[in-house]
C-alpha positions as CSV (number, residue, x, y, z in Angstrom):
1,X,1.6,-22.6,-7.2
2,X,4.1,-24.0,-5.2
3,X,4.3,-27.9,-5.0
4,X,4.2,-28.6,-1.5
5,X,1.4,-26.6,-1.9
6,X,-0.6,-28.5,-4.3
7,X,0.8,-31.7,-2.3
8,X,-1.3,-30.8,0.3
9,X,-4.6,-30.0,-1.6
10,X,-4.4,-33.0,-3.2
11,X,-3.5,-34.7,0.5
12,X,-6.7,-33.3,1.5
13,X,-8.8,-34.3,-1.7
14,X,-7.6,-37.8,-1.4
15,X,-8.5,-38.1,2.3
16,X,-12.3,-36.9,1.4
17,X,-12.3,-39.5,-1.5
18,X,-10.9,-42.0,1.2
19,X,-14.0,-40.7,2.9
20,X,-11.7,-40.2,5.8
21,X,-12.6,-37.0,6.4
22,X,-16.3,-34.9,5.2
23,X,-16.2,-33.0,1.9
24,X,-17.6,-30.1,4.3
25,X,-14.1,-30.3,6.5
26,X,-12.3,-30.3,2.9
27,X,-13.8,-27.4,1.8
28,X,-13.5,-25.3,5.3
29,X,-9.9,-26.4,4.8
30,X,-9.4,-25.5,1.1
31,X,-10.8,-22.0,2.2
32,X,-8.5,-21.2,5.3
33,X,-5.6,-22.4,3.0
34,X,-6.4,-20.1,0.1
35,X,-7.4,-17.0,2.3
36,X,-5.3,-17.4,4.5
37,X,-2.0,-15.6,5.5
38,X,0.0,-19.3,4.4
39,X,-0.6,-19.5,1.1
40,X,0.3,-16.0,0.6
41,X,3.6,-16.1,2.3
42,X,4.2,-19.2,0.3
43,X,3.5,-17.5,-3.2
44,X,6.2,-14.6,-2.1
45,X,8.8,-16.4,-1.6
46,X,8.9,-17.9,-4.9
47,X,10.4,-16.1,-7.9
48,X,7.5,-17.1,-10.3
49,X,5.0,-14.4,-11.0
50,X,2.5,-17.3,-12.3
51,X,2.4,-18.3,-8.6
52,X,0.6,-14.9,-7.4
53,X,-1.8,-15.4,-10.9
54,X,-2.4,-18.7,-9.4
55,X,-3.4,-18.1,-6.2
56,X,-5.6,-14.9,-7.4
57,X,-7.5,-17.2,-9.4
58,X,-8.1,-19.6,-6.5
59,X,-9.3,-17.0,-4.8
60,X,-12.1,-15.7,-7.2
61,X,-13.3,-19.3,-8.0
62,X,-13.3,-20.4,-3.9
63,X,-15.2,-17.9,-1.8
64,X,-14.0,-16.9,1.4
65,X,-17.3,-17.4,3.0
């Protein structure tokens, strides 16, 4: 996975320990950033297969709905 990528999940995880924002606004986030057209434009432009492997297995372990 890219790291501005993982930057940002972990942006996100730090702000629901901060209890700045809810863990149910993280995980509606978390959700629209793995299913979402982003992430996948962001894995294909990167050369490294394990990126597409990553974000596949994001995918099974974070349900879309």
């Amino acid at each position: 996975m890219s790291s501005a990528l993982v930057n940002l999940v972990e942006g996100v995880a730090q702000r629901v320990a901060d209890n700045k924002v809810t863990a149910t606004d993280g995980q509606a986030f978390l959700k629209r950033l793995v299913h979402g057209p982003v992430a996948a434009f962001a894995v294909k432009l990167t050369p490294n297969p394990f990126d597409d492997l990553a974000l596949e297995f994001l995918k099974s372990v974070i349900p879309k709905e």
